[in-house]
C-alpha beads as a LAMMPS data file, in Angstrom:
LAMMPS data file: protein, C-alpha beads

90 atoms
89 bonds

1 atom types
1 bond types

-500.0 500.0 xlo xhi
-500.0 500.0 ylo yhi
-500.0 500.0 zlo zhi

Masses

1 110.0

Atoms # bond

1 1 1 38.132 352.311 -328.519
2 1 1 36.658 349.932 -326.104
3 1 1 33.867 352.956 -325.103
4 1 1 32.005 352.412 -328.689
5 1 1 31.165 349.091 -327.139
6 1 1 29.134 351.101 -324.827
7 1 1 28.029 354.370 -326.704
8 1 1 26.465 352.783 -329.562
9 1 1 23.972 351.180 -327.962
10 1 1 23.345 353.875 -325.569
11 1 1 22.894 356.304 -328.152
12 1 1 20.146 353.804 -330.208
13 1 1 18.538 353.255 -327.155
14 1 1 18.361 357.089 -326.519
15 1 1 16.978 357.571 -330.155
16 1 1 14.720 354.327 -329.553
17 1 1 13.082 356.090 -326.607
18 1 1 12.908 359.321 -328.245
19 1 1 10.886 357.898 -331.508
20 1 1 9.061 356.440 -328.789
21 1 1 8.006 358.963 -327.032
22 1 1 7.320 361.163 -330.363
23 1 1 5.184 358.468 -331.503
24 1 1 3.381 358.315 -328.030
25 1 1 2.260 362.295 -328.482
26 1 1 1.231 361.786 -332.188
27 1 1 -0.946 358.655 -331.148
28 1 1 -2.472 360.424 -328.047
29 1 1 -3.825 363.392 -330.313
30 1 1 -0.789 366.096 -328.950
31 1 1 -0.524 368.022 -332.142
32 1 1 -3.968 367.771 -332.964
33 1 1 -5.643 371.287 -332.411
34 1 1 -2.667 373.600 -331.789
35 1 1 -4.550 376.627 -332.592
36 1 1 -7.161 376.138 -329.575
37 1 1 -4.079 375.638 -326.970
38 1 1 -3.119 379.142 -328.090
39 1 1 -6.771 380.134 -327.447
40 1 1 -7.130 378.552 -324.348
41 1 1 -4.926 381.005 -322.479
42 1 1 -7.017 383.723 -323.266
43 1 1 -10.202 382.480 -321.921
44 1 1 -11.602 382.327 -318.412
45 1 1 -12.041 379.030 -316.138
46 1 1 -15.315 378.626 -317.597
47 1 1 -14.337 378.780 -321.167
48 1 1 -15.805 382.548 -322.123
49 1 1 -13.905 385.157 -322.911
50 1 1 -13.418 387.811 -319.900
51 1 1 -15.654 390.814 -320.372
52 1 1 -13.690 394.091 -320.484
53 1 1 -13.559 396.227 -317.157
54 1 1 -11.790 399.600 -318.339
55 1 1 -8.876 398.705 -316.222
56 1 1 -5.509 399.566 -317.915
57 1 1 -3.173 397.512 -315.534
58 1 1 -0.192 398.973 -313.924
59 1 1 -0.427 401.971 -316.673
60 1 1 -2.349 404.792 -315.866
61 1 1 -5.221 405.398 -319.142
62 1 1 -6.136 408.332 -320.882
63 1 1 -9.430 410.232 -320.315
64 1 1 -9.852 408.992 -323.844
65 1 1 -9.697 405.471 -322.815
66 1 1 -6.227 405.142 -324.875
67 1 1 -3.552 403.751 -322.192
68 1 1 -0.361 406.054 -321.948
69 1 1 2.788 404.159 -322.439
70 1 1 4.086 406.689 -319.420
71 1 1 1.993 407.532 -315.941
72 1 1 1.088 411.316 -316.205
73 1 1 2.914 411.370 -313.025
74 1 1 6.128 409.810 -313.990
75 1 1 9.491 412.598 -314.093
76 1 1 10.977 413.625 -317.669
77 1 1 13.769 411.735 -318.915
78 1 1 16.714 413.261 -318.727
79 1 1 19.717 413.393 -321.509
80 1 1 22.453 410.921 -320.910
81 1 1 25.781 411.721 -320.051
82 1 1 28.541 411.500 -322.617
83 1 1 30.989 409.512 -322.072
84 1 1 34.738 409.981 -322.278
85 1 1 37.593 407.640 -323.318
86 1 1 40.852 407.145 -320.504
87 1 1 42.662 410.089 -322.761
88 1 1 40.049 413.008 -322.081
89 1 1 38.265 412.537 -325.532
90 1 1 34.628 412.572 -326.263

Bonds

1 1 1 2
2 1 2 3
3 1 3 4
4 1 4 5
5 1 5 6
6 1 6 7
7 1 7 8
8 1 8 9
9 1 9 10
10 1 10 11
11 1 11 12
12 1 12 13
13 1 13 14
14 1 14 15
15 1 15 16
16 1 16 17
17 1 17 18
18 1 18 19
19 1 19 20
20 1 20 21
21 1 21 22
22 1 22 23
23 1 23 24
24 1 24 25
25 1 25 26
26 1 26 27
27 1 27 28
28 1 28 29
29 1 29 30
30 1 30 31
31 1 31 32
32 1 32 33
33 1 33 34
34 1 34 35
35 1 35 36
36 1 36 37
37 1 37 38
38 1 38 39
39 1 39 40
40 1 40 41
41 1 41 42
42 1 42 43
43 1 43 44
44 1 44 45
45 1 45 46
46 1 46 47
47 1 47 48
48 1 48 49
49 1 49 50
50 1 50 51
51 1 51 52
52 1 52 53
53 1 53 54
54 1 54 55
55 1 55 56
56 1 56 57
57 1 57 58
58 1 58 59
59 1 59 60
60 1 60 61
61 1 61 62
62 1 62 63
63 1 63 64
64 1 64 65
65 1 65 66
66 1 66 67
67 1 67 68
68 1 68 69
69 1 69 70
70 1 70 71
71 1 71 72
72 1 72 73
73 1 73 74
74 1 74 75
75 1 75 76
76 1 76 77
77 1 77 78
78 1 78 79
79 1 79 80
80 1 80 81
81 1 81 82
82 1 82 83
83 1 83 84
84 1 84 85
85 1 85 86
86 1 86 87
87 1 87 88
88 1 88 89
89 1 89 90
């Protein structure tokens, strides 16, 4: 019993420092413009968009210019094996 002497205040200074620090992000303009954070990623250092260079990555592209999801080169998958219980069963 003698603990609530200590967790109550603990816990309102915990939610204390957490309205604090909420109110800190609203006042210094965090959730202002969410949508341009999202944006930002996409654009270079300078702040234009990076021009296309045909390159499709680690995937090897199409003569058509349409990326295949598998390199021409890549074997066939094979079927899986079934698998059988402990008494023989499939």
């Amino acid at each position: 019993m003698e603990i609530l002497y200590l967790l109550i205040p603990l816990s309102a200074l915990l939610v204390l420092a957490i309205i604090g620090v909420f109110g800190w992000a609203l006042y210094r303009g965090q959730f202002e413009d969410l949508d341009e954070e999202g944006e930002r990623i996409l654009l270079d250092d300078d702040g234009t968009a990076p021009k296309p260079d045909g390159h499709a990555g680690l995937i090897d592209a199409h003569p058509s210019g349409i990326p295949s999801p598998v390199p021409e080169s890549a074997p066939a998958a094979s079927a899986p094996a079934k698998r059988t219980s402990s008494r023989g069963e499939v």
